[in-house]
N, C-alpha and C positions, 0 to 999 in steps of 0.2 A: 110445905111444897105442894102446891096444887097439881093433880093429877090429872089427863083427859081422860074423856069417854072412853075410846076403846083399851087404856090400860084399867080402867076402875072396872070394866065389862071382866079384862081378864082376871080380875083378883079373884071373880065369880067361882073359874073355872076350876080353881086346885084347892087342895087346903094347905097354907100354909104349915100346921106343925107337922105334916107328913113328911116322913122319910121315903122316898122312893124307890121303886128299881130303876137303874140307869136308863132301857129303853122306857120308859111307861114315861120318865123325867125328861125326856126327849121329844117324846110325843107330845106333852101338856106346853114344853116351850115351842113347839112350830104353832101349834092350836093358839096359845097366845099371843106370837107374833104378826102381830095384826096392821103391821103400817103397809103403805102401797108401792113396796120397795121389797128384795129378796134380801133380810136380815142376816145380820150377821149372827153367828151364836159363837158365844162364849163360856167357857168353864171356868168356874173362882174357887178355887181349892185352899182351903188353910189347914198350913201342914202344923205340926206341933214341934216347933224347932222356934232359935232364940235367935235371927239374921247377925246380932249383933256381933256373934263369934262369931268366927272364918273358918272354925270346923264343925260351922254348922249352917252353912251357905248352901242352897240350892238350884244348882245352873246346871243347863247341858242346852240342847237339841235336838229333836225328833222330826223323820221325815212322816208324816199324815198320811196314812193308804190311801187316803181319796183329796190331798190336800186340803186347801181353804176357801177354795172359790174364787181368791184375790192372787193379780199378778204381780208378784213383787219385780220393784224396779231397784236393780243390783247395784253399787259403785263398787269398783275394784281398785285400791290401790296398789298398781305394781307396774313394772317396766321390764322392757326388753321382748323376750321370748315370751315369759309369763301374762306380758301386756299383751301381746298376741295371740298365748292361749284363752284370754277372759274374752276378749273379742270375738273370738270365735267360738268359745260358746255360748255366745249370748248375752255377755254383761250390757247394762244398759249405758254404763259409764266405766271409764276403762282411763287413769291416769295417775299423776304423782301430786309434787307442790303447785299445778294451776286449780286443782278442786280443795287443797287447803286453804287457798286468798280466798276462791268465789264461796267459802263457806262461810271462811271467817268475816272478811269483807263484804258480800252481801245476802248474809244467812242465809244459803241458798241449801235448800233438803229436800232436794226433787227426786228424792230414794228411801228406798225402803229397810233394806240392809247394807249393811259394808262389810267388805270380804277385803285382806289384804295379805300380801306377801311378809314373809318373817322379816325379810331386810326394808322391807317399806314402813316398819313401824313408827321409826325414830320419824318418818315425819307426818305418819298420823298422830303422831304424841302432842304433836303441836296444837291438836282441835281437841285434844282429849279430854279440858274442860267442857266444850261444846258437845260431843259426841258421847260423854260419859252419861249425863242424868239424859239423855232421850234415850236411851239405850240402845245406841248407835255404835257403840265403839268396837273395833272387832276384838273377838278372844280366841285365844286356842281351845278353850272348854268347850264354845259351841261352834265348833269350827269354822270360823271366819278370819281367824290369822294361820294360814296353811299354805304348803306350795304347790296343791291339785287343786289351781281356781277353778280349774274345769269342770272335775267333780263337785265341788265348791257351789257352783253356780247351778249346776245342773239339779244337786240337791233341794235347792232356794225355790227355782221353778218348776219343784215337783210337789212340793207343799212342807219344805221342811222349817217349822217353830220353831223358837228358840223359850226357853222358857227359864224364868229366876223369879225366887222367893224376892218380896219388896221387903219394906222395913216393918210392914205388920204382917208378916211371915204369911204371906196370902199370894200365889202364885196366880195370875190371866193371864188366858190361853184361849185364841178363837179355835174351835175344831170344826166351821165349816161356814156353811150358809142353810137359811131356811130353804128351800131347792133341794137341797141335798135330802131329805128325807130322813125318817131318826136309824133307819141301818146304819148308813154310810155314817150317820153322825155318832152314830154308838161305836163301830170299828175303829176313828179316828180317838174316842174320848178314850177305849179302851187301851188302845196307843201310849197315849199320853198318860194317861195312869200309871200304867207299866213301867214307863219309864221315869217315872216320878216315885214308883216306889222302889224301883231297882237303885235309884239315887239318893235314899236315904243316910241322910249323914249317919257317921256310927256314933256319936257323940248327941244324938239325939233321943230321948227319953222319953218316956209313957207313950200316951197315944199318937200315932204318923199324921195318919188321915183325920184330921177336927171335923173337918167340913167339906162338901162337897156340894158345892151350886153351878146351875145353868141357867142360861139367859140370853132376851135377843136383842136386839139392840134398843128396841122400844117394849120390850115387855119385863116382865117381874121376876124374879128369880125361883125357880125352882130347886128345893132342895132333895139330896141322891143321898141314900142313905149307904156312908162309904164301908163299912161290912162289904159292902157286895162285889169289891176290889180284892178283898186281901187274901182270894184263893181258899 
């Protein structure tokens, strides 16, 4: 893969086999992120768990002390009183079976999370092959099938992540924008940490924390040496 100038400039900057402390690994990925845009950063954590059990699954949600920098754009599936509470705080979409046809019928994904009511399930089931692999679908574990949309919503547009191990047991998570400065982005990362390691499956063995990387959107990964989490 050919690389450009300014990321072969940042490989300069760090040394690869170094483990880091979280802010110092913060500071080397805003220094690196070098495009002419305010990057996004991201955290790649690989936990020591086996995804392929179901007692050893890693999901939840965390609200970001300083968010993400990004607005997410909400759909709510629910009706009545409930459709009136999502409206009124703010949902960017707010309805039943007319955003199941405009999904399924003209893939339309002009949102970012889905929040829905316990009784609106049965007919988001109906896209749940579509809304399952973008990881779209709501849950109760990271509270997006619940019946406080309001809090719901209100949580989403204060910076709340959802976060789940993939199938090589390796959880991403943006915890901010280059803008944000490495405070605000170490307060959020420490967040997420926290909650990542209060979530440890009990069925999971030897080491938690494998890895811990950061990165910006156009730059190289820095690695955080995870000791520096576990209290």
């Amino acid at each position: 893969m050919k690389r450009g100038k300014k990321y072969l400039e940042s490989l300069k900057a760090y040394d690869k086999a170094t483990l880091y402390d979280p802010i110092d690994a913060l500071q080397l990925t805003i220094d690196t992120a070098k495009a002419n845009f305010d990057e996004t950063i991201e955290a790649s954590i690989r936990l020591g768990v086996d995804p392929r059990h179901a007692d050893q699954q890693v999901r939840g949600a965390i609200v970001l002390p300083h968010g993400t920098g990004k607005t997410q754009r909400v759909l709510v599936f629910a009706k009545g009183d409930s459709a009136k509470e999502a409206e009124e705080a703010g949902a960017d979409y707010v309805g039943g079976d007319e955003f199941v046809e405009k999904i399924k019928n003209e893939n339309w994904f002009e949102f970012d999370i889905c929040v829905a009511t316990p009784d609106m399930m049965g007919v988001v089931g109906k896209i749940g092959r579509v809304l399952g692999p973008k990881g779209l679908m709501p849950n109760p574990k990271s509270g997006t099938v619940t019946k406080e949309v309001a809090k719901a919503i209100a949580d989403i547009k204060a910076g709340k992540v959802e976060y789940r191990v993939d199938k090589t047991a390796i959880v991403h998570v943006i915890i901010g924008k280059k803008s944000f400065g490495k405070e605000k982005l170490n307060d959020n990362l420490s967040a997420l940490m926290e909650a990542l390691i209060k979530a440890k499956p009990s069925a999971a063995k030897g080491t938690y924390l494998k890895s811990v990387v950061v990165s910006s959107t156009m730059g190289p990964g820095i690695k955080i040496n995870p000791m520096r989490f576990m209290g």
